[in-house]
C-alpha positions as MATLAB code, in Angstrom:
seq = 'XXXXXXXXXXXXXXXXXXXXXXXXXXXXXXXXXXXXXXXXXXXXXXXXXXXXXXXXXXXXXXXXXXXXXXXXXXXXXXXXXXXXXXXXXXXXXXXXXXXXXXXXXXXXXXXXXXXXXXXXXXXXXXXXXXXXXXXXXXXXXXXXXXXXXXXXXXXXXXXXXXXXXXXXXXXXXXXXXXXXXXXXXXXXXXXXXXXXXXXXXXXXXXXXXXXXXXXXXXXXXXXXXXXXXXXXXXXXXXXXXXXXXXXXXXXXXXXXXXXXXXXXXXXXXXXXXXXXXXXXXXXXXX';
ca = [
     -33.462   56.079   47.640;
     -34.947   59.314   46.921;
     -32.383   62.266   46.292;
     -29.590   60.770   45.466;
     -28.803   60.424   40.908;
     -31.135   57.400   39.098;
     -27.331   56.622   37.897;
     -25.841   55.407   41.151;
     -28.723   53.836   41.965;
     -28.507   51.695   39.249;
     -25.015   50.941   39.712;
     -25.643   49.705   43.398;
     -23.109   52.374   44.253;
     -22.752   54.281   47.922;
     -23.514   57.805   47.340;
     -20.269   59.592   47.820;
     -19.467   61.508   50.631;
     -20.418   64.723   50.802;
     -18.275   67.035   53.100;
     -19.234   71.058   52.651;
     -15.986   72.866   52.257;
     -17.329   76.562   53.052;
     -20.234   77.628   55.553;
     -20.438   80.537   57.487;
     -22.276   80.626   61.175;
     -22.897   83.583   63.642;
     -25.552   84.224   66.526;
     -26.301   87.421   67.847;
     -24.877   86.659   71.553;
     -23.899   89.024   73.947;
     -20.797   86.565   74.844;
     -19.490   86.672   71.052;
     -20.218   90.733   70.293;
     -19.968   91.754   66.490;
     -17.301   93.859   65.099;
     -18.059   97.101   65.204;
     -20.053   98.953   62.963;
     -20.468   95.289   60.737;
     -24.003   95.148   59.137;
     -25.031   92.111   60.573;
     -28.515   90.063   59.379;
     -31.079   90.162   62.108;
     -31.381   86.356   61.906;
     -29.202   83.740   63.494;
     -27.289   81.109   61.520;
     -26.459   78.951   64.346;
     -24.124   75.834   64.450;
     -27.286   74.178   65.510;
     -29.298   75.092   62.508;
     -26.689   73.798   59.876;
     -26.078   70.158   61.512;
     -30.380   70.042   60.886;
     -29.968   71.069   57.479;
     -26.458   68.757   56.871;
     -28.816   65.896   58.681;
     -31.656   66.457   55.765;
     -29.137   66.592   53.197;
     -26.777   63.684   53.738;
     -23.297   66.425   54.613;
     -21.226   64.281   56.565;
     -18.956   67.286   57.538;
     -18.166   71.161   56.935;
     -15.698   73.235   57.014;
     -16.807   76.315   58.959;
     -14.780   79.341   58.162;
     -14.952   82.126   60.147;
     -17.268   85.359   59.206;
     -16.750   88.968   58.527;
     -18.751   89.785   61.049;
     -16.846   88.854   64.041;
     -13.465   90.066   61.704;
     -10.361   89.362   64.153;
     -12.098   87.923   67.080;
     -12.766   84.074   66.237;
     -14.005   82.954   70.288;
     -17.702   82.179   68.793;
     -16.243   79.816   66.020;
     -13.740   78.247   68.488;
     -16.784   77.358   70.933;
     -18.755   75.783   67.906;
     -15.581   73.611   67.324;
     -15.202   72.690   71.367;
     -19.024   71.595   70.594;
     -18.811   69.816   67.732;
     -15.071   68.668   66.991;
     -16.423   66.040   64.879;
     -18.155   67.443   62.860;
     -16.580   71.023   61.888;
     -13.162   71.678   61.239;
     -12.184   75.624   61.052;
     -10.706   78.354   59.598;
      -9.732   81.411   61.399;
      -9.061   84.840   60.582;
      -6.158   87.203   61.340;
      -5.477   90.876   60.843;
      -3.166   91.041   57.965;
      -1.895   94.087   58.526;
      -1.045   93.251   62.186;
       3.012   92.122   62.588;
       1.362   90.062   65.534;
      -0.729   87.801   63.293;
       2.046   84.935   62.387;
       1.823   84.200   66.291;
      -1.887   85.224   66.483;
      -2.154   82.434   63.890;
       0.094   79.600   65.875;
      -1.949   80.323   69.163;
      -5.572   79.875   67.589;
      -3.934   76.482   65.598;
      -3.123   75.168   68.926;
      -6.929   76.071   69.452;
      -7.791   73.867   67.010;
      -8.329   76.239   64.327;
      -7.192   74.170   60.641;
      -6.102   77.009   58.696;
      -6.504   80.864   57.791;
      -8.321   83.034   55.438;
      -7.248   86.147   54.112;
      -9.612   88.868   51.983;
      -7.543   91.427   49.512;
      -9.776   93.503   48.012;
      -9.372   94.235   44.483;
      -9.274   97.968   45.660;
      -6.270  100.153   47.318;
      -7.420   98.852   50.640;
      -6.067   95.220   49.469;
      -2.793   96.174   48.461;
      -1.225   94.651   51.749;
      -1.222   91.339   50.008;
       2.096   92.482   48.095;
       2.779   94.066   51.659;
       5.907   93.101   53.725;
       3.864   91.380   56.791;
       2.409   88.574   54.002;
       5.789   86.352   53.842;
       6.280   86.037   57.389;
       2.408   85.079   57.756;
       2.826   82.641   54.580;
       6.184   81.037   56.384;
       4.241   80.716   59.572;
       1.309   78.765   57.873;
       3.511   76.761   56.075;
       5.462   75.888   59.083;
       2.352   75.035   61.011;
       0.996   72.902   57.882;
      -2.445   74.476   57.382;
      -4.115   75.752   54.044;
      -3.852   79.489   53.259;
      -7.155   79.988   52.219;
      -7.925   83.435   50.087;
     -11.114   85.021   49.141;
      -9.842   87.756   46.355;
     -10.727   88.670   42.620;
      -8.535   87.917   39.886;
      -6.473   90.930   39.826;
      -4.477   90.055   42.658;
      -3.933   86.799   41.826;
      -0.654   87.184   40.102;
       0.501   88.784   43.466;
       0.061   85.776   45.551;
       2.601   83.921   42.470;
       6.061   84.788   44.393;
       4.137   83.501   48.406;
       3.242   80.508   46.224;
       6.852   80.076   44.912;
       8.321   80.293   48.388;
       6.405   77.949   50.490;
       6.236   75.369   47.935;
       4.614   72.475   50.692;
       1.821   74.889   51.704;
      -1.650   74.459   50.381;
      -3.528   77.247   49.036;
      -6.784   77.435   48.686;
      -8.526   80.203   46.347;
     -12.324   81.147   47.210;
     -15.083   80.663   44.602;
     -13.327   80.604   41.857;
     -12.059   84.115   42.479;
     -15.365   85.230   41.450;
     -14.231   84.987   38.120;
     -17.795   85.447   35.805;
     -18.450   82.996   32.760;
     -17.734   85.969   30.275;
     -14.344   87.139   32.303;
     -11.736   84.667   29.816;
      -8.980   86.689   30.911;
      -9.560   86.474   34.287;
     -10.092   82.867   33.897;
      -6.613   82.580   32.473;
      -4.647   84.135   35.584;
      -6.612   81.668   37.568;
      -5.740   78.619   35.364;
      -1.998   79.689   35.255;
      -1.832   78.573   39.120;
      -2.805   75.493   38.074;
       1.152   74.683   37.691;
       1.476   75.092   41.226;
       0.542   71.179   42.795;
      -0.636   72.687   46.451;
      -2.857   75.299   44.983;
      -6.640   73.933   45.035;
     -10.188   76.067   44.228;
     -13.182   75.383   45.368;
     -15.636   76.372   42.014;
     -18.214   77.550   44.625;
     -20.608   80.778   43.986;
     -21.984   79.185   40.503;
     -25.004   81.140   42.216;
     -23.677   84.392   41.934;
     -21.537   84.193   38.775;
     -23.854   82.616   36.617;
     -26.084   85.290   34.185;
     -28.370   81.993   33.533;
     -30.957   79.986   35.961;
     -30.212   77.193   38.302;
     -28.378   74.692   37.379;
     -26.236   77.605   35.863;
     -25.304   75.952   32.757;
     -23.516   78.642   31.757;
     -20.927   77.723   33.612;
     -20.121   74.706   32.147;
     -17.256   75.837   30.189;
     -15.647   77.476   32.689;
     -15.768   74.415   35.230;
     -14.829   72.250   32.305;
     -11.316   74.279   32.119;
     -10.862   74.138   35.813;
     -11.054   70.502   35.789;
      -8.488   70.087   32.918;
      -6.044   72.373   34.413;
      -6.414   71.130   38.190;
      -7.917   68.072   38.217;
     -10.553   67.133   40.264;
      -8.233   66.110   42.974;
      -7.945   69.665   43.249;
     -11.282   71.014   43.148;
     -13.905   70.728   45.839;
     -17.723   71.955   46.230;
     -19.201   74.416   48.865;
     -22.374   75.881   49.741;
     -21.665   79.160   51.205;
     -24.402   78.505   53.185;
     -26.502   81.348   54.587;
     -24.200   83.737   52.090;
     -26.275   81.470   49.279;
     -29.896   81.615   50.884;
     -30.981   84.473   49.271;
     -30.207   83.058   45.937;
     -30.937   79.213   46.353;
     -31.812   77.328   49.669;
     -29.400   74.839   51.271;
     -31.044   72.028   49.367;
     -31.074   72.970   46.004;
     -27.143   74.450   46.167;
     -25.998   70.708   47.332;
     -28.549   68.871   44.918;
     -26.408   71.402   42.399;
     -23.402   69.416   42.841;
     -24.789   65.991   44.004;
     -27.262   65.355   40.988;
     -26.396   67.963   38.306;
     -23.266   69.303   36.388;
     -24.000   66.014   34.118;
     -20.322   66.670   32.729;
     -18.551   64.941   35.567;
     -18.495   61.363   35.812;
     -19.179   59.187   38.840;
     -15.426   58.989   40.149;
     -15.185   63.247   39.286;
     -17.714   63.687   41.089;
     -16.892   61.673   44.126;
     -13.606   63.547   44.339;
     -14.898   66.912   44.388;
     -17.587   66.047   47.137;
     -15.779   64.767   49.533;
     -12.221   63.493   48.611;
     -10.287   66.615   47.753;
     -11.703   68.091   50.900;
     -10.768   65.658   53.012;
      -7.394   65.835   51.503;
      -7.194   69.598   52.612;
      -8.953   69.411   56.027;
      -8.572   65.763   57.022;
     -11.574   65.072   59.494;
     -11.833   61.650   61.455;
     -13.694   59.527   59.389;
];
């Protein structure tokens, strides 16, 4: 069966599932209008296009979180999920510095939406993450039972520590690795101390961009290495950032990344970070 490691084919194994825990999609459609003034790519990256390329690649399922480019208004990801319930699950976004956005949030979860995403910069313009609005949106999520997903760089981390502490049941989720580079130890550090936290899960995503080597990014090896001792790989999970990734490495090679490389993880490892640990977080119908 060509694509899939000589190893498991030699052990008569099933591949393991493969469910994509973070793609972006957008079309340029006069029903769904951009934010204003976002600097959107002239090409499309339709629903349609990624269930071709999850069809050549063996993804079962992806978790589709909602772009930049729309910012608050998450209508064109809700129609993709009215299309396609099973095979996207979603995560919406909500203006953090709204009051409105713990109820914003409850009314696009009875949408379907699985979850929310919040972006602190490591700049002044992040500093509402330490705001007063981010417990009552943290209580809301945790009431509702979705992950509180964050894309953020290791600075803020330790500011997310006392939301953590009081919602105890909710399930965080940080962002590609919070960017952390191979040669940033420190930063690695304040990402490993969440680690004692059991609802906090990473996704060690964006190997493309952090490495300062060539595909398969070897260089990165250490750092996943600590990532797995500290969480576990019942708390890690894969993602493409698919079309964020395509001007680095095409859709194919980022999956065959994880599928057939990072030699370091055994057979049962790497079955729970491909498909396991995300269905864990977003539980799709299988």
């Amino acid at each position: 069966m060509a694509g899939w490691p000589a190893s498991a084919l030699r052990a008569k194994t099933a591949p393991p599932l493969l469910i994509d825990s973070h793609v972006h999609v957008w079309k340029h459609d006069p029903r769904f209008p951009f934010a204003a003034g976002r600097k959107v790519p002239d090409a499309d990256a339709t629903a349609e296009t990624l269930l071709a390329l999850m069809a050549t690649n063996r993804v079962a399922r992806t978790v589709l979180i909602q772009v930049i480019h729309y910012k608050w208004d998450n209508r064109y990801l809700a129609d993709v999920l009215t299309r396609y319930p099973k095979r996207f699950l979603g995560v919406c976004r909500v203006d953090p510095e709204d009051p409105a956005s713990p109820d914003t949030l409850a009314s696009l979860i009875e949408r379907g939406f699985h979850g929310v995403r919040l972006s602190p910069s490591a700049k002044p313009d992040g500093d509402w993450i330490g705001g007063p609005l981010m417990s009552p949106l943290w209580r809301r999520c945790a009431e509702l039972k979705v992950p509180m997903t964050l894309l953020t760089e290791a600075p803020r981390l330790p500011q997310i520590v006392p939301l953590i502490e009081a919602n105890p049941d909710l399930t965080v989720v940080i962002d590609h690795m919070a960017d952390i580079a191979p040669d940033r130890g420190d930063d690695l550090a304040r990402l490993v101390a969440l680690a004692r936290y059991p609802r906090v899960f990473v996704k060690i995503s964006h190997l493309w961009s952090l490495s300062r080597g060539p595909y398969p990014y070897d260089d990165m090896t250490r750092q996943l290495k600590r990532l797995i001792d500290a969480f576990g790989p019942k708390r890690l999970m894969w993602g493409t950032d698919w079309p964020v990734s395509a001007p680095f490495r095409d859709y194919a090679d980022i999956v065959a990344l994880y599928r057939d490389h990072l030699d370091f993880l055994s057979p049962d490892e790497r079955a729970q970070i491909l498909g396991r640990t995300v269905q864990e977080v977003w539980p799709f119908g299988l």
